[in-house]
C-alpha positions as CSV (number, residue, x, y, z in Angstrom):
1,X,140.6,307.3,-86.9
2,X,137.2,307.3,-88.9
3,X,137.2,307.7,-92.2
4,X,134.3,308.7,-94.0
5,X,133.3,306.7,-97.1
6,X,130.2,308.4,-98.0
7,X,128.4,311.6,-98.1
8,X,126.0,313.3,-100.0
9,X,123.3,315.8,-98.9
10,X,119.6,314.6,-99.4
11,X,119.4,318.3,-99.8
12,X,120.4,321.9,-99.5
13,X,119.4,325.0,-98.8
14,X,120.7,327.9,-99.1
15,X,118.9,330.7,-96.8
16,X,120.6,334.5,-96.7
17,X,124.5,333.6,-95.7
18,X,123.8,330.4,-94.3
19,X,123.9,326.9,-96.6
20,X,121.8,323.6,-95.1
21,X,123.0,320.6,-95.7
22,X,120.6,317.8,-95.1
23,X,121.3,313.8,-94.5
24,X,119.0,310.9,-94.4
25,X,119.8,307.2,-94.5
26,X,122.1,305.9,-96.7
27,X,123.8,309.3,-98.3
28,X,126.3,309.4,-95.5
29,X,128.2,306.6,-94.0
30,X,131.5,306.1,-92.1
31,X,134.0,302.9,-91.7
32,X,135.8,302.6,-88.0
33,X,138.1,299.8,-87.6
34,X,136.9,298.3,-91.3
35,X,133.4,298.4,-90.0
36,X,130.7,300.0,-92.4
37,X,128.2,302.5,-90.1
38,X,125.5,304.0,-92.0
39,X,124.1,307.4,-90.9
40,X,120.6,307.5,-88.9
41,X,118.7,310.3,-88.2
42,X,118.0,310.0,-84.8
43,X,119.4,313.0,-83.4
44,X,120.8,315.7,-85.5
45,X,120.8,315.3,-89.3
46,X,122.2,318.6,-90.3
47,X,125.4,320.6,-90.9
48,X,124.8,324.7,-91.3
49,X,127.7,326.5,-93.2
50,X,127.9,330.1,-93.1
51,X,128.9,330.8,-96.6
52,X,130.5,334.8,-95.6
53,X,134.0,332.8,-93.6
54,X,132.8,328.9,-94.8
55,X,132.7,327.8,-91.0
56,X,130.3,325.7,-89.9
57,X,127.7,326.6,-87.1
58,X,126.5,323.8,-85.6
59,X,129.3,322.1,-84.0
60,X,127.5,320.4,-81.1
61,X,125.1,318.5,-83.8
62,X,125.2,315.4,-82.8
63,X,125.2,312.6,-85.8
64,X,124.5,308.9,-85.3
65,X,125.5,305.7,-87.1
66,X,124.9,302.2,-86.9
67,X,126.0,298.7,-87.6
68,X,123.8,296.1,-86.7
69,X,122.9,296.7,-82.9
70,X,126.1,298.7,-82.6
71,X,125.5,303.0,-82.5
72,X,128.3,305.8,-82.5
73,X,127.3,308.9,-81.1
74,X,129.6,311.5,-82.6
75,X,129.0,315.5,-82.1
76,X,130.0,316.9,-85.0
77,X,132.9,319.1,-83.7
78,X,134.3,315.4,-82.8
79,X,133.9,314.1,-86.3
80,X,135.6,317.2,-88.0
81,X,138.5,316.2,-86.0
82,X,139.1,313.0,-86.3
83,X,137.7,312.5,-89.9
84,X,138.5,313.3,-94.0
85,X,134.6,314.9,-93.1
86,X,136.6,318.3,-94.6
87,X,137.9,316.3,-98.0
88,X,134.1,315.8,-98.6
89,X,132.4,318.8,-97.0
90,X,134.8,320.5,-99.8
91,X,133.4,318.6,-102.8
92,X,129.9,319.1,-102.3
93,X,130.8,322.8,-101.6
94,X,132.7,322.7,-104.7
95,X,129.4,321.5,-106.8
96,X,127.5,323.8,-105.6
97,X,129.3,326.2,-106.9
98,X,129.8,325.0,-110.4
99,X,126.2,324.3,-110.5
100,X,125.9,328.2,-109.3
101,X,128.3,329.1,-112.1
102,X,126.1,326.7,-115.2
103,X,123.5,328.4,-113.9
104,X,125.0,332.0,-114.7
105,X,126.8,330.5,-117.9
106,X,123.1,329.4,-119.0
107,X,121.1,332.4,-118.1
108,X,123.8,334.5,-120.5
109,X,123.5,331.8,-123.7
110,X,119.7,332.4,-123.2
111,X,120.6,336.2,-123.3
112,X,122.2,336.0,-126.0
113,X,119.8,334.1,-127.9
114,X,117.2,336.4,-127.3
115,X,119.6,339.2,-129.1
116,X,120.5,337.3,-132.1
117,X,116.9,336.6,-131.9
118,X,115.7,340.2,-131.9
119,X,118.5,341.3,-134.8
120,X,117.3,339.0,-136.8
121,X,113.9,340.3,-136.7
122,X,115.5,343.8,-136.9
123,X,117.2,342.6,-139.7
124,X,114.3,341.1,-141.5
125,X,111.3,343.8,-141.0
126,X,114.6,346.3,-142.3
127,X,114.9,344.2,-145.6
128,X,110.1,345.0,-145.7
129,X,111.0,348.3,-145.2
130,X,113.7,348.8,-148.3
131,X,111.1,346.7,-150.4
132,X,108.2,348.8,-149.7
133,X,110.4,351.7,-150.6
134,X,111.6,349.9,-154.2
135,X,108.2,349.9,-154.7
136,X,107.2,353.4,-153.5
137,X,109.8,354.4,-156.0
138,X,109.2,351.6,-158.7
139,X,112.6,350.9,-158.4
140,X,112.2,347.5,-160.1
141,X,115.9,346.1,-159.6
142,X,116.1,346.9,-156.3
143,X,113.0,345.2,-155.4
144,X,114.4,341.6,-157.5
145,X,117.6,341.6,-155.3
146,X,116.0,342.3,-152.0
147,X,113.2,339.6,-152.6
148,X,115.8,337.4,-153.8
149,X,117.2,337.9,-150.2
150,X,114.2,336.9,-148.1
């Protein structure tokens, strides 16, 4: 059995329902019989998930590593079988999706800083207005507290 030490996308791209994962050298790399092989792009180099049912597309990609002057051809439908591919395909999926869900966690502190934001300039240009009205009516105590204030 293969096991698969490492793998990590050189990128991904997410297009409509469909997420790209990319390899180049040295993100992905397998170990047959206690033998290190590191990924080459020769041939294929990608692995398409359709994000709707999480199945992957492109099952007759065909992936190559090497060791030395030694290749292994595998087609991907090969290496989902007799791999832990699945143990890592599920990580990376999984930190996509916290990544999505910082994103959305960020976007709402930034909302929410832009309303505390505005209230506070609510807040302020009310305390102008009740001055300019002390004055209009000479209260002079009210106008000493609310300048006190600012």
């Amino acid at each position: 059995m293969l096991h698969v030490r490492r793998m990590e996308p050189f990128y991904t791209k997410k297009e409509g329902n469909r997420l790209k994962l990319v390899f180049a050298y040295q993100y992905f790399s397998i170990t047959k019989e206690d033998e290190l092989y590191h990924f080459v792009p020769v041939e294929g180099k990608e692995i398409i998930i359709n994000l709707n049912n999480l199945q992957i597309e492109n099952l007759s990609e065909v992936f190559v590593f090497q060791k030395g002057s030694r290749f292994i051809r595998l087609p991907l439908y090969q290496l989902l079988t007799i791999s832990n591919i699945h143990d890592h395909l599920e990580l990376i999926y999984d930190s996509l999706e916290l990544s999505k869900e910082k994103g959305k966690t960020e976007q709402f502190t930034s909302t929410n800083k832009e309303v505390v934001d505005l209230i506070t300039q609510l807040e302020k240009d009310n305390k102008l207005r009740l001055i300019d009205q002390a004055l209009a009516v000479r209260d002079e105590n009210l106008f000493i507290t609310l300048t006190h204030k600012l």
